[in-house]
C-alpha positions in Angstrom: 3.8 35.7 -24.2 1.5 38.4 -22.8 0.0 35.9 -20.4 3.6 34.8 -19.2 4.5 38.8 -18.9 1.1 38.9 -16.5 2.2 36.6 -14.3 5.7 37.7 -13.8 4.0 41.2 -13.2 1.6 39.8 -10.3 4.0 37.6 -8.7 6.4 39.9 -8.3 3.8 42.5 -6.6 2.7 39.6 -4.3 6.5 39.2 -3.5 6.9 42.8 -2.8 3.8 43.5 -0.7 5.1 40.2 1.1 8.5 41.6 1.9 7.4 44.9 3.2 4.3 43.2 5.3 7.4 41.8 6.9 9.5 44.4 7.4 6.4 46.5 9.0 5.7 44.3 11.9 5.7 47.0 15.0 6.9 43.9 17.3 8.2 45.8 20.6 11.2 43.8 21.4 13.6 43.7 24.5 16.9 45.5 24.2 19.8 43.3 24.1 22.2 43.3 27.3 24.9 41.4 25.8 27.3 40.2 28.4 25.6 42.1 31.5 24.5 39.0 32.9 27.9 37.6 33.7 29.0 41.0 35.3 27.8 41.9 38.6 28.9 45.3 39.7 28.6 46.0 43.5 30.3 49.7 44.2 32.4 51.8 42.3 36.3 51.7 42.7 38.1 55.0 43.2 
């Protein structure tokens, strides 16, 4: 039983320091421009 409790403990640390490895990643990404690449605006309408 203790050696079952001891692996339950150290899995779920490796699970945890997997999930905020992944959540850490500085990845500079691209804004998204949704739809502004169908719309071409030329001059302003008064």
């Amino acid at each position: 039983m203790q050696r079952l409790k001891g692996v339950i403990i150290i899995a779920s640390i490796v699970a945890t320091a997997a999930a905020l490895g992944a959540c850490r990643k500085d990845v500079t990404a691209e804004p998204m421009k949704l739809g502004t690449a169908d719309i071409t605006i030329e001059q302003a309408v008064r």
